[in-house]
C-alpha positions as CSV (number, residue, x, y, z in Angstrom):
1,X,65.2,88.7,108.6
2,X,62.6,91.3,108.6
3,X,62.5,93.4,105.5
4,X,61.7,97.0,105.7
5,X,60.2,99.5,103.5
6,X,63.1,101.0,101.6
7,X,64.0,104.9,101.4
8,X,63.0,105.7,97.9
9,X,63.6,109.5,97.3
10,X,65.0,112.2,99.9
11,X,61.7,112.9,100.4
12,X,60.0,110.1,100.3
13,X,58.0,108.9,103.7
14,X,55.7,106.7,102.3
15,X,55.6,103.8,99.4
16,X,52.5,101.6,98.4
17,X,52.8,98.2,97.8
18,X,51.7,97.5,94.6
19,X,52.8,93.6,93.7
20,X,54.0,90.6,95.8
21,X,56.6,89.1,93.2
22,X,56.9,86.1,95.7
23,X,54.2,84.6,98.0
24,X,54.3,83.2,101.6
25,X,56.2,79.7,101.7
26,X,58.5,80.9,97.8
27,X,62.4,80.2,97.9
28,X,64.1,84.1,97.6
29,X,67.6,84.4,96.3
30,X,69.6,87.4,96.9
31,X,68.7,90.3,94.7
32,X,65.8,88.7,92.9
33,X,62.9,90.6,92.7
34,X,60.5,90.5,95.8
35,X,57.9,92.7,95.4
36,X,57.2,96.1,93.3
37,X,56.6,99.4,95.3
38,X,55.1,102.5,93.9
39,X,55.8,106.2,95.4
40,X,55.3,109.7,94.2
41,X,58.5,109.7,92.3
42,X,59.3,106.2,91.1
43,X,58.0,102.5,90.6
44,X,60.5,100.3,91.8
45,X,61.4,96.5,91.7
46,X,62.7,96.0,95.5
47,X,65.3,93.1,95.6
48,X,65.7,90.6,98.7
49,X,68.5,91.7,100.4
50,X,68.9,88.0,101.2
51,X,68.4,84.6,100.1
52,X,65.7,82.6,102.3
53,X,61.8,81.3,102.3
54,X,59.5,84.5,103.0
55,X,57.9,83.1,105.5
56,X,55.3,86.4,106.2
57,X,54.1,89.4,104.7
58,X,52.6,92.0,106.6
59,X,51.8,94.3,104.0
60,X,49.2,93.5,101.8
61,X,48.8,94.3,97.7
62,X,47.8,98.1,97.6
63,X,48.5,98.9,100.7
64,X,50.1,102.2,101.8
65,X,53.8,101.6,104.4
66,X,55.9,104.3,105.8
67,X,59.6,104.5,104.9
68,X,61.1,101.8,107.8
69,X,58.1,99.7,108.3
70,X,57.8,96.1,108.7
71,X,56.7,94.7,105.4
72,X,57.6,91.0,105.4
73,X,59.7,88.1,107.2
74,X,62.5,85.7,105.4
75,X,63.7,83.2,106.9
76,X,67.2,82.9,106.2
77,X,68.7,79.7,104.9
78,X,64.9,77.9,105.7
79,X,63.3,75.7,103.2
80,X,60.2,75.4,105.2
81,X,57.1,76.8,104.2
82,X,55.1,78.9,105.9
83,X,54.9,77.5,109.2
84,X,58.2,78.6,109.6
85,X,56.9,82.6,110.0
86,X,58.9,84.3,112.7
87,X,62.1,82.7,112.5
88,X,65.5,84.3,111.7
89,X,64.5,87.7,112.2
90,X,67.6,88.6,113.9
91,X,67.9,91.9,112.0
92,X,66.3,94.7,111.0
93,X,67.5,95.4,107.0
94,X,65.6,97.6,104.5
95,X,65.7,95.6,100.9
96,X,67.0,97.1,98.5
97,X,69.2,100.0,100.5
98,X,69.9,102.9,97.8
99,X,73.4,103.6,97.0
100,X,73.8,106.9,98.6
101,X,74.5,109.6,96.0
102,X,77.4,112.1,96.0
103,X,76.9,114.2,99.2
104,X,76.4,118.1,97.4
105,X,74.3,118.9,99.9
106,X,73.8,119.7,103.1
107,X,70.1,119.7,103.2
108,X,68.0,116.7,101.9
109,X,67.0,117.2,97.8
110,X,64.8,115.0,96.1
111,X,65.3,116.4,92.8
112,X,62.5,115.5,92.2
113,X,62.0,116.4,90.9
114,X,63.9,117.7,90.8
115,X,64.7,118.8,94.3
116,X,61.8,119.0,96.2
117,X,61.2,119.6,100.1
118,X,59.0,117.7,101.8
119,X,55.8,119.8,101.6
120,X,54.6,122.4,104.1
121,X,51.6,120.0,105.1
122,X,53.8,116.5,105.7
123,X,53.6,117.1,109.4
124,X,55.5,114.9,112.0
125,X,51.9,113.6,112.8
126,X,51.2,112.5,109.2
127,X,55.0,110.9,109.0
128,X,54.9,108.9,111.9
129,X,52.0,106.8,110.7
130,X,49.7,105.1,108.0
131,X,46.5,103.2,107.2
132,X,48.4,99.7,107.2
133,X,45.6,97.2,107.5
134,X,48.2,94.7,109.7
135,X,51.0,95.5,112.1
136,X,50.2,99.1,111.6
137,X,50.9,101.2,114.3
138,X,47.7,101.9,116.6
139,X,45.4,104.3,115.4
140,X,44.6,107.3,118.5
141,X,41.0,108.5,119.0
142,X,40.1,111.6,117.6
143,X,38.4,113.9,119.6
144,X,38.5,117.0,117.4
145,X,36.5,117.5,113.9
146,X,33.1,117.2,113.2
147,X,31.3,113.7,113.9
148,X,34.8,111.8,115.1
149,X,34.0,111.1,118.9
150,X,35.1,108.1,119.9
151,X,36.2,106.8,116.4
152,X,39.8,104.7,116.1
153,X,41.6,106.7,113.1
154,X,45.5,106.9,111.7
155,X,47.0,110.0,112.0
156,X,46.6,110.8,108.7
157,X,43.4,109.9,108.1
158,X,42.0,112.0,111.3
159,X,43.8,115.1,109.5
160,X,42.7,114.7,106.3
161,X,38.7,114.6,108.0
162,X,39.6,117.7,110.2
163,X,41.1,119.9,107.4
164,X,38.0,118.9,105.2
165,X,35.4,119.5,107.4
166,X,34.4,116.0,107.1
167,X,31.8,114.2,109.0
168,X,33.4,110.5,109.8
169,X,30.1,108.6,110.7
170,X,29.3,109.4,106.8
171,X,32.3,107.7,105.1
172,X,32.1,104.1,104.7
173,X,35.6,102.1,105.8
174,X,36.8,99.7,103.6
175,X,40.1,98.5,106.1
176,X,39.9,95.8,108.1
177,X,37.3,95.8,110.1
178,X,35.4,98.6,108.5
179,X,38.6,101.0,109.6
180,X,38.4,104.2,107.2
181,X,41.5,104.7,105.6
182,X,42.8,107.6,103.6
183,X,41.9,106.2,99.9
184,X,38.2,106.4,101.9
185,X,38.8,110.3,103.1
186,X,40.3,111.3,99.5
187,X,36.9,109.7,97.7
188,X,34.6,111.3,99.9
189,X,36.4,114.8,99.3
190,X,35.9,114.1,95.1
191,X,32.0,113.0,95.8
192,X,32.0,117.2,97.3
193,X,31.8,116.4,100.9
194,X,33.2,118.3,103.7
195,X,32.8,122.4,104.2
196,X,36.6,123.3,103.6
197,X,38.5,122.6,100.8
198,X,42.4,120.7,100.7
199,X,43.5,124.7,99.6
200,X,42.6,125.8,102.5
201,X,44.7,123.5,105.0
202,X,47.6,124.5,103.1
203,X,46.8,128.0,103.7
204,X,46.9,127.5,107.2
205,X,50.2,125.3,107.6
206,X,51.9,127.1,104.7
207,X,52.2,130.0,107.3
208,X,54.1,128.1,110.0
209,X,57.8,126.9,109.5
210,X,57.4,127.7,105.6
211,X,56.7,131.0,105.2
212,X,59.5,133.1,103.5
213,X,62.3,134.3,105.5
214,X,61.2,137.7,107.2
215,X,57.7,138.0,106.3
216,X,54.5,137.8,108.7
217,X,52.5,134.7,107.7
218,X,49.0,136.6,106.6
219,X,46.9,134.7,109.1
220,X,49.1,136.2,111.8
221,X,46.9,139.5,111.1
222,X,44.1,138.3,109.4
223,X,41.6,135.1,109.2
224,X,42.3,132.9,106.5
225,X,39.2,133.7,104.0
226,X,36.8,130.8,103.9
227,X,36.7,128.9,100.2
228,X,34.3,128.2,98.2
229,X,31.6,125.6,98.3
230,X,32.5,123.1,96.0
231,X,29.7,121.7,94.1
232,X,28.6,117.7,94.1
233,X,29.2,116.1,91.2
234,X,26.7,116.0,88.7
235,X,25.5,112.5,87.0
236,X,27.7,113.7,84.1
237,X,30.6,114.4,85.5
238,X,33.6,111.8,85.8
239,X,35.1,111.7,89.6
240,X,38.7,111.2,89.2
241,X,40.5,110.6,92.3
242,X,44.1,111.4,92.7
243,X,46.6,108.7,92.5
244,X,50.0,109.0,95.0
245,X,51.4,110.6,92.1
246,X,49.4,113.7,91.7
247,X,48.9,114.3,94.9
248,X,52.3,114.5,96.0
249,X,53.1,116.8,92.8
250,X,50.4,118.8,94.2
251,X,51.9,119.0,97.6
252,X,55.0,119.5,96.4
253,X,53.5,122.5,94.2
254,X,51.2,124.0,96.6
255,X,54.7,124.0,99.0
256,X,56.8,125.9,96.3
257,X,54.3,128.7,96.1
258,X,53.9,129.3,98.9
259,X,58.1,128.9,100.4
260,X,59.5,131.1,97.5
261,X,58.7,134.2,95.7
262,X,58.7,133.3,92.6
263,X,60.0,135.5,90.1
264,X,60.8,135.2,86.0
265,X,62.5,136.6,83.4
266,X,62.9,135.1,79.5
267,X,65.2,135.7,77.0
268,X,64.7,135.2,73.3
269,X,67.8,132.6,71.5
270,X,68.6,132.2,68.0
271,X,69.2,128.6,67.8
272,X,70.3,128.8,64.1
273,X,74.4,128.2,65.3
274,X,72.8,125.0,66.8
275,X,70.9,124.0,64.3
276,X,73.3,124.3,61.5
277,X,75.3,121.6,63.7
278,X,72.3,119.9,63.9
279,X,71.7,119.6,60.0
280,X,75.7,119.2,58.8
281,X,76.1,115.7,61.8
282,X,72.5,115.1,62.6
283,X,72.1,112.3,60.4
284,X,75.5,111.0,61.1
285,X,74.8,111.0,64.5
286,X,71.5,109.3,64.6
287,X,72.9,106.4,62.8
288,X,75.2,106.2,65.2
289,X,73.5,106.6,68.1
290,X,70.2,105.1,67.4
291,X,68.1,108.7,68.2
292,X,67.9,111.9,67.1
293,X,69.9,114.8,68.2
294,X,67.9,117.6,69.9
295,X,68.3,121.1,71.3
296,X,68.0,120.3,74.6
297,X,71.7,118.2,75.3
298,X,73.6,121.9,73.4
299,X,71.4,123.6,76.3
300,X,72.6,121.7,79.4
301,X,76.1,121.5,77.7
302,X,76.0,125.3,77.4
303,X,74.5,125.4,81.3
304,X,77.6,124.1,82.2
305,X,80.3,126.6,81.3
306,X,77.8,129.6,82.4
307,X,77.0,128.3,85.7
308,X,80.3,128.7,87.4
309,X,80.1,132.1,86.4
310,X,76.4,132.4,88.1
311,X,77.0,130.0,90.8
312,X,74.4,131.4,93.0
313,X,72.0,130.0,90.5
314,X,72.9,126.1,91.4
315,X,71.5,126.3,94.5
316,X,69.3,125.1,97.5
317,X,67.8,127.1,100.5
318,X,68.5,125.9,103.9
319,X,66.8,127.5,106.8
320,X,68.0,131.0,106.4
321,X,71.6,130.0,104.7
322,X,71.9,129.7,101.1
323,X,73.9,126.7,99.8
324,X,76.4,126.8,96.6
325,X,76.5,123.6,95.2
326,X,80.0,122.8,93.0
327,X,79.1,120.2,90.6
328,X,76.1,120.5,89.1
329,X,73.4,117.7,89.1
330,X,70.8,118.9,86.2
331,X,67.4,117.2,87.2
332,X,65.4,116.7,83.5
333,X,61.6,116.7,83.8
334,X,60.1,113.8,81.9
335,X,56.3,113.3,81.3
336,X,55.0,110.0,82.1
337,X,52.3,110.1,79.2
338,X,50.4,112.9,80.5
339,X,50.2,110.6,83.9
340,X,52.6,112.3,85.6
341,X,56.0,113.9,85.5
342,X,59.7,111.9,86.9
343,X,63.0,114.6,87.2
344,X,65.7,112.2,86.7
345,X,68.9,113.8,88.1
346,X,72.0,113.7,85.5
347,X,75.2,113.7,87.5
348,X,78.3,115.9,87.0
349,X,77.0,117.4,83.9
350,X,79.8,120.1,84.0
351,X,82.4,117.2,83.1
352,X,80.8,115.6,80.3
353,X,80.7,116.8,76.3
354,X,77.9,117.1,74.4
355,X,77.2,113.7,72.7
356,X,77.5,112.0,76.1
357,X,75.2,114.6,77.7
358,X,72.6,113.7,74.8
359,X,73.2,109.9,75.7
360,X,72.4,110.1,79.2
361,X,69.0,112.4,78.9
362,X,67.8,109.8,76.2
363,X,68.6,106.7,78.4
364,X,67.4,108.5,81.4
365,X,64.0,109.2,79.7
366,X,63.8,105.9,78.5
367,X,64.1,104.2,81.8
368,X,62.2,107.4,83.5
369,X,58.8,106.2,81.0
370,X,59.7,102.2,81.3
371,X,59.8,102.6,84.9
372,X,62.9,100.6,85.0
373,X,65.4,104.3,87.0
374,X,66.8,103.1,90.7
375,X,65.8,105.3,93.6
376,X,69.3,107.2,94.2
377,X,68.7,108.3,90.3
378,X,65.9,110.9,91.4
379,X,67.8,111.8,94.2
380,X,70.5,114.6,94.5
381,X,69.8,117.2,91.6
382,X,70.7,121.0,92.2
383,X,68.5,122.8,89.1
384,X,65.9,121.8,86.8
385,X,65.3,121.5,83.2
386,X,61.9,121.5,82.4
387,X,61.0,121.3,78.4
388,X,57.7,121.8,76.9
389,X,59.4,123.1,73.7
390,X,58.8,120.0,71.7
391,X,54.5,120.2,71.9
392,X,55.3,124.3,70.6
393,X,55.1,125.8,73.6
394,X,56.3,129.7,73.6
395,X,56.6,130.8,77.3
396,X,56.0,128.7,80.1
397,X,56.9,129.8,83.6
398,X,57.5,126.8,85.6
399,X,57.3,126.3,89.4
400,X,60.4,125.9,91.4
401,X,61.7,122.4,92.9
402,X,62.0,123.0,96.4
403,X,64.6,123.7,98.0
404,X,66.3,124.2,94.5
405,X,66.4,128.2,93.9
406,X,66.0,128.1,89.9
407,X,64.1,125.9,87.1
408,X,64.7,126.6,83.6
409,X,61.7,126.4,81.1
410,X,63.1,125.7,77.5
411,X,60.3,126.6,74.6
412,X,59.5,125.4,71.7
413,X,62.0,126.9,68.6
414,X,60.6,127.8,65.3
415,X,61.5,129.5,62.1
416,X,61.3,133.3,62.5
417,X,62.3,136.7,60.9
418,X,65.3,137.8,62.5
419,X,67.3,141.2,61.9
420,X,71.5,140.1,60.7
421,X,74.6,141.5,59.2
422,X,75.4,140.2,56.1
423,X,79.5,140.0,55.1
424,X,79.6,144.1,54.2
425,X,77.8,144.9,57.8
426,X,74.5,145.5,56.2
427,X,71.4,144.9,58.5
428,X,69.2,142.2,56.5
429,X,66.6,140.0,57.1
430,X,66.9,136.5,57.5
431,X,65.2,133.2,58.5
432,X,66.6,131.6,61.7
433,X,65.7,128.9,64.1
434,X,64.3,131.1,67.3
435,X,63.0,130.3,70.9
436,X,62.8,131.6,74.5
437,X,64.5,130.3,77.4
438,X,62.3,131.6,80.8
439,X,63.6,131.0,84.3
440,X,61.7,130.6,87.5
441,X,64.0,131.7,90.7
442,X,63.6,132.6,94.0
443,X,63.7,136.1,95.1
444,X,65.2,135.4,98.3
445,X,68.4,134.2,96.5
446,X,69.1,136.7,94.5
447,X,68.0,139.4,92.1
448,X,66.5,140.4,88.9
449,X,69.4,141.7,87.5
450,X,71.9,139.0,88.7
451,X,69.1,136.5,86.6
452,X,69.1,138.8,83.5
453,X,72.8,138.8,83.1
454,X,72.8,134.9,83.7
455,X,70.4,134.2,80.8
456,X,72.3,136.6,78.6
457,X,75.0,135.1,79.2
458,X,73.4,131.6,78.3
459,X,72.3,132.8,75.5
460,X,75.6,134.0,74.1
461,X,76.8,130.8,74.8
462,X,74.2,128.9,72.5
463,X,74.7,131.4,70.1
464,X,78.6,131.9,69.1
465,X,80.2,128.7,70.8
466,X,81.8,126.3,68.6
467,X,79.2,123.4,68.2
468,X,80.9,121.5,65.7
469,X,83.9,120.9,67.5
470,X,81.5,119.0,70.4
471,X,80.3,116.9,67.9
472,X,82.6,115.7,65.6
């Protein structure tokens, strides 16, 4: 049986290998661990889809493999070693297929990351290949760019040199064979080589099938204004090159920018019906539970009854068609320790009370920082949650995950002078738990004041509902 590289995200092409769990000539029962793959949203352990000797592998430690590529060969029911390569490969399986999520949409969401598109600059050229050192697929000449003539180069690599300005005879190949791969492209752009920047090439495929609904990409009337030189590093400077991770967030981000036009408006909360919950059952409930109970489970909760109300704001984009989604799959930004950030997707959060909301966040960001969440568990959300609130934040204006239509940024909540009515109607001043909830939407879905009367709405939720009643 060949084994295939799995899809691991909506939007994922691409996954690199980053451990062989077993070696050429190993016994493999079904679903043990085979090998560990690494991709812009999530590290996985890939299972054998069946029991065998793996008698090949084609894709070496650290190596980059599309999504359906060849990455090793199990004989089925051999106990051989590995002279018995190329035998039983009768069928063509990806290991470890994804359980396909619930089908609430009709255009592919990663959510990533919410829900992310694939970005502007993922061109069928760029998909179709990669810099696999065996059994890749065979690299075409270039005969565009700036010193390429004649050279053998992926796909991906000969873009990455021709939207850099980069001279190819002056990068050293480590692939086989001295082949330059794309890890060799991405370290000669961070030594300060080439004459255009990365920003640039987005500029220019940004205003193809991307640009917003109705509006004249600008290089349609003007050139594209050249960028600045970027200066060599100097012998003090530390040149860090971006890992899979960050450079598909900054794909994905570069993409939102420039799809959407972004828009924001914040409204200011008093938390203080919360957080009266929060001090009369929070101890109770910690004991119980094993973890504290924070702000953010009351604010998804509360999402959940305004929503259908506002149903244009649980949305995606497709094409020129905007699509309504009916359940609502809340995608919660988790930082990796300042490595990186996963959106976790929890499912049908408009049927679920509060204390089980608060239990699937926390074992969602456990799992989301232990690397231990399955693929279809970044897959599928329809709005975003993103929460700096506990570093203090005050107003953050997050960027949208694409084709999602909405993010919601929720701030840090302090003590603050706020203006009440005492028991005779008197206005008096009084100390109350206070912070701002800002979000991010796209224009083209709907308006300003559609998004104002949302987030009032939200608000008065938070403030009068009956939180003890979730709780107890």
């Amino acid at each position: 049986m060949e084994i295939t590289m799995p899809q691991l995200g909506e939007t994922v092409t691409e996954g690199t290998i980053t451990k062989w769990v077993k070696n050429v000539g190993d016994s493999v029962a079904v679903d043990e661990t085979l090998f560990e793959v690494s991709t812009d949203k999530v590290d996985s352990e890939v299972p054998s889809p069946t029991a065998g000797v793996l008698t090949e592998i084609l894709v070496q430690e650290g190596d980059v493999a599309q999504v359906g590529a060849p990455l090793a060969v199990i004989s089925e029911g051999a106990t051989g070693s590995a002279s018995d390569a190329g035998q039983g490969t009768d069928s063509s399986l990806s290991a470890s297929e994804p359980t396909a999520p619930a089908d609430v949409h009709s255009e592919p969401v990663p959510s990533p990351a919410p829900a992310v598109a694939e970005p502007a600059f993922a061109a069928s050229d760029e998909t179709s290949g990669s810099e696999r050192s065996e059994g890749g697929e065979t690299a075409g000449e270039v005969t565009t760019g700036t010193g390429t003539k004649g050279k053998l180069l992926s796909p991906i690599v000969r873009k990455l040199i021709n939207d850099n300005g980069l001279d190819a005879n002056t990068i050293t190949g480590t692939g086989v064979g001295g082949r330059i791969t794309r890890d060799d492209v991405n370290a000669a752009i961070s030594q300060g080589q080439g004459a255009l920047s990365r920003a640039s090439a987005v500029s220019e495929e940004t205003t193809g099938s991307e640009r917003p609904v109705g509006r004249e990409a600008a290089s349609d009337k003007a050139p594209v204004p050249a960028p600045a030189q970027i200066s060599k590093p100097s012998s003090g400077d530390s040149v860090i090159p971006f890992d899979n991770m960050r450079r598909r967030t900054a794909e994905h981000m570069v993409m939102s920018r420039a799809t959407s036009p972004h828009a924001y408006i914040s409204v200011e909360v008093d938390f203080e019906n919360v957080e009266r919950v929060r001090r009369l059952f929070g101890k109770a409930f910690k004991e119980r539970e094993g973890f504290s109970l924070t702000y953010l489970p009351f604010i998804v909760r509360a999402l959940s009854e305004v929503l259908p109300e506002y149903p244009n704001v649980n949305a995606t984009v497709d094409g020129d068609n905007l699509v309504v989604h009916h359940d609502f799959h809340v995608g919660i930004a988790v930082d990796l320790d300042h490595k990186g950030l996963l959106v976790p997707a929890l499912r049908n959060a408009d049927g679920k009370r509060l204390r089980l909301i608060a239990q699937e966040i926390r074992d969602l960001a456990t799992r989301a920082r232990a690397k231990k969440l399955q693929p279809e568990e970044i897959m599928g959300s329809t709005f975003t949650i993103t929460n700096p609130g506990p570093y203090g934040s005050h107003q953050t204006f997050p960027i949208i995950n694409q084709p999602q239509v909405a993010i919601l940024a929720t701030d840090g909540i302090k003590k603050r002078p706020v203006v009440v009515q005492d028991e005779f109607g008197q206005d008096v001043i009084a100390i109350h738990h206070v912070g701002m909830l800002t979000l991010g939407w796209d224009h083209r879905a709907f308006d300003g004041g559609y998004t104002a009367a949302f987030l009032n709405r939200l608000r008065e939720v938070l403030e009068e509902r009956d939180w003890e009643s979730e709780i107890v």
